[in-house]
C-alpha positions as CSV (number, residue, x, y, z in Angstrom):
1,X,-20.6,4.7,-51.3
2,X,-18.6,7.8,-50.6
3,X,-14.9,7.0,-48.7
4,X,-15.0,3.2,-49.3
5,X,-17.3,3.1,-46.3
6,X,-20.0,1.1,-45.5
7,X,-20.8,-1.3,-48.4
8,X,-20.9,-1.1,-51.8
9,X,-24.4,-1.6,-52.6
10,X,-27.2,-2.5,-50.0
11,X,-28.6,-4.9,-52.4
12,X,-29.4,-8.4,-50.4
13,X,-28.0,-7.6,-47.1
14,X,-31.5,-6.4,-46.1
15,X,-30.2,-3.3,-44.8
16,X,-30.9,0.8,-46.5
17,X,-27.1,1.1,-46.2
18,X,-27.3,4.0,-44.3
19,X,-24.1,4.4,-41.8
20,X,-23.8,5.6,-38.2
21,X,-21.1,5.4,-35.8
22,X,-21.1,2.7,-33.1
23,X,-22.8,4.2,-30.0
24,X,-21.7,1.1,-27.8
25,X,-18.4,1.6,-28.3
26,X,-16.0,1.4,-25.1
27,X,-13.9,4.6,-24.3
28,X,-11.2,4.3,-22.0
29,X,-11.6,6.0,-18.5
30,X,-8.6,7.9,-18.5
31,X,-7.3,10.4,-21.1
32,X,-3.9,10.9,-19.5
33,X,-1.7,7.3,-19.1
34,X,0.2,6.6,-15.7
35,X,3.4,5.7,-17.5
36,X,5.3,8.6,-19.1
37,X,7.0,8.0,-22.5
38,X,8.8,11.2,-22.7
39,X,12.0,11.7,-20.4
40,X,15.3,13.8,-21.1
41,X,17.6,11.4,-20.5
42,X,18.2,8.5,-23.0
43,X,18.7,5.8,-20.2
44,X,14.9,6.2,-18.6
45,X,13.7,6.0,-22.0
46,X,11.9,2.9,-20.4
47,X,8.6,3.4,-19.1
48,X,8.6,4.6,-15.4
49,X,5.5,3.9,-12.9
50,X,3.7,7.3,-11.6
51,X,1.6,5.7,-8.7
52,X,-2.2,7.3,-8.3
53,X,-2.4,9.1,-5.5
54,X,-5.7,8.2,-3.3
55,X,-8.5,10.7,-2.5
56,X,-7.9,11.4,1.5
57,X,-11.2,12.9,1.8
58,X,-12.7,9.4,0.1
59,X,-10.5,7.3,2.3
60,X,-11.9,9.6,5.3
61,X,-15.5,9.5,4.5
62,X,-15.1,5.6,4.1
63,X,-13.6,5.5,7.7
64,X,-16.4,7.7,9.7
65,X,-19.0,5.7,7.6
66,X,-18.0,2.5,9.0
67,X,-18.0,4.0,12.4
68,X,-21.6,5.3,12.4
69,X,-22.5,1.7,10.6
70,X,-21.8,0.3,13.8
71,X,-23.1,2.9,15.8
72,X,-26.8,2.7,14.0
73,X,-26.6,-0.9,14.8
74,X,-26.3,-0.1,18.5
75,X,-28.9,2.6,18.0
76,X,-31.5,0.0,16.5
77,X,-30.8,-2.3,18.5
78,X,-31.2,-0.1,21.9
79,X,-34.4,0.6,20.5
80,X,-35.7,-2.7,19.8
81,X,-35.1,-3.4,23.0
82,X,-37.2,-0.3,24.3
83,X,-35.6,-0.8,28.0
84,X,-34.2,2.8,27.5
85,X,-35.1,6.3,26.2
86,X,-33.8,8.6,23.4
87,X,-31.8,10.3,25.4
88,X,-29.9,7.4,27.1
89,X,-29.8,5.8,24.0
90,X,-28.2,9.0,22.6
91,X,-25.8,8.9,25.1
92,X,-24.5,5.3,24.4
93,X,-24.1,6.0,20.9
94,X,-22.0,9.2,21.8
95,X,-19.9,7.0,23.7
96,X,-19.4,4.4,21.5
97,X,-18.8,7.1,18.2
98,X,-16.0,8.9,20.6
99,X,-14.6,5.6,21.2
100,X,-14.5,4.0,18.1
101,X,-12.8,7.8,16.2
102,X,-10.4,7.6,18.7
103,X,-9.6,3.6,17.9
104,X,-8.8,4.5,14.5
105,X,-6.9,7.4,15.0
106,X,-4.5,5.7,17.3
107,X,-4.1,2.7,14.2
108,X,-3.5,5.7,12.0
109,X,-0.5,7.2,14.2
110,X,1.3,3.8,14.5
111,X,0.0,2.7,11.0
112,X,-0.9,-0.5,11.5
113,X,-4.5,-0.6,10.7
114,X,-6.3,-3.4,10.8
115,X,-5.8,-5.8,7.9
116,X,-8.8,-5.8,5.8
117,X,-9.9,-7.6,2.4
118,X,-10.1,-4.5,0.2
119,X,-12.6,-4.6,-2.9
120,X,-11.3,-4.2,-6.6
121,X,-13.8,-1.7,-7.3
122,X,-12.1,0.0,-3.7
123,X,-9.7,2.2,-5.8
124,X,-8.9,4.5,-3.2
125,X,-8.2,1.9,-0.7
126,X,-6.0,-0.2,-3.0
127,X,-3.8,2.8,-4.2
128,X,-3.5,3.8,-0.3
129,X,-2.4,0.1,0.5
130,X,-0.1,-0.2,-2.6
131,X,1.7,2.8,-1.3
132,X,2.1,1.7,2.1
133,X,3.6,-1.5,0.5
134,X,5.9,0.3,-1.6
135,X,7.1,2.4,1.3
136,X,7.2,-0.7,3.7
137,X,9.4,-2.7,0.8
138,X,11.2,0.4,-0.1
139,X,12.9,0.8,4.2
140,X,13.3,-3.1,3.9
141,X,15.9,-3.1,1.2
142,X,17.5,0.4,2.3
143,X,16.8,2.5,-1.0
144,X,16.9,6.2,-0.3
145,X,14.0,8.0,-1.4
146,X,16.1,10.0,-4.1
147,X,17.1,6.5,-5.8
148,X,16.9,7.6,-9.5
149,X,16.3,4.4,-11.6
150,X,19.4,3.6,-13.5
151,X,21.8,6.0,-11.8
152,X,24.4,3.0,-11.7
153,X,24.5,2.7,-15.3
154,X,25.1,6.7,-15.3
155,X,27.8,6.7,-13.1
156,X,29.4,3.1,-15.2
157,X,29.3,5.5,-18.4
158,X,31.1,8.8,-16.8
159,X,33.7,6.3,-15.5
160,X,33.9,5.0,-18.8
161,X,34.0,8.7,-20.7
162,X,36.8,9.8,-17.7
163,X,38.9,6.4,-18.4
164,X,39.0,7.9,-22.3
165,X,39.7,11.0,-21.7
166,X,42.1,10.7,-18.7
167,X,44.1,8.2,-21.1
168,X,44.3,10.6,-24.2
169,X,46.0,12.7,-22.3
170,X,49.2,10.4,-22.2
171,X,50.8,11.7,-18.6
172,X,46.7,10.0,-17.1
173,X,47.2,12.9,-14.6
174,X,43.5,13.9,-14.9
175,X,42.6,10.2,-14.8
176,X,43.4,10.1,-10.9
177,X,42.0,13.2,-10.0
178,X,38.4,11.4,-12.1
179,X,39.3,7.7,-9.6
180,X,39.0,9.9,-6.2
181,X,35.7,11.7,-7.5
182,X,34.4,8.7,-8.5
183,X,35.2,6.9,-5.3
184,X,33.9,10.0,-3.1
185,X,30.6,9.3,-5.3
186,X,30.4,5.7,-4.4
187,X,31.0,6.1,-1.1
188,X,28.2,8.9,-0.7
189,X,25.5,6.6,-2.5
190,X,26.9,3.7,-0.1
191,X,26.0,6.0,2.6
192,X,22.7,7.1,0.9
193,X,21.6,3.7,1.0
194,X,22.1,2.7,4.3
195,X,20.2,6.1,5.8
């Protein structure tokens, strides 16, 4: 055997020994990881969480679909009945299509859709929620939308690097000049996290 592939000799294993790569084999969907490992600074060196971003147009397509779902079933039924002709029955549908797009753009202005049991294999869907719960979670504990994971620890170490340098100095004149710039920092993230 060439490589130390394969087996030695395909004497009694009731094979020719011939070798081929496994066809069945499992590849993973994405190339491309959600989690970066690569950042400049040394504190996010920890993995940080890149949401996926849902396909509007799929989300959209899903939403008209379940409208003319329902209106079919009108439609079929209307003509089951046979009471009416197309073109009444063509009006009812109208009606009902006009009524039910404008439903669900009026749950999409004051986001509040109704709440729905979404599908794993609903990708789209679940990404969209997710996001919505993020955002939802994100206003409920006042975190600005610039929050940069681990800017507290940042901040900690300057104060740390000013405290050393401000006391080589001996007079630790620079030192209170480093305090008020440090508080003015403070009290502008309070701020930020309140907006």
């Amino acid at each position: 055997m060439s490589d130390n592939v394969g087996l030695s000799t395909p004497r009694g294993s009731g094979t020719s020994g011939y070798i081929q790569r496994n066809l069945a084999q499992m590849r993973p969907r994405d190339r491309a990881s959600p989690y970066t490992t690569t950042t400049s600074s040394p504190l996010s060196q920890s993995h940080s969480h890149i949401q996926r971003q849902p396909d509007k147009g799929l989300l959209e397509h899903d939403r008209k679909r379940q409208v003319e779902v329902k209106v079919f079933e009108l439609r079929d039924k209307l003509e089951e009945e046979g009471k009416l002709d197309q073109e009444e029955i063509d009006e009812q549908c109208d009606a009902l299509r006009k009524k039910l797009l404008a439903e669900q753009e009026k749950t999409a202005k004051n986001g509040l859709g109704p709440k729905r049991n979404i599908k794993m294999h609903q990708v789209h869907e679940l990404a969209d929620a997710k996001i919505k719960e993020s955002e939802r979670l994100r206003q409920a504990l006042k975190i600005s939308k610039d929050y940069e994971e681990g800017s507290h620890w940042r901040r900690q170490e300057e104060r740390m690097k000013m405290a050393e340098g401000g006391g080589g100095d001996g007079g630790g004149g620079g030192g209170g000049d480093g305090d008020e710039k440090e508080r003015d920092r403070d009290n502008d993230d309070r701020k930020r996290r309140r907006d």
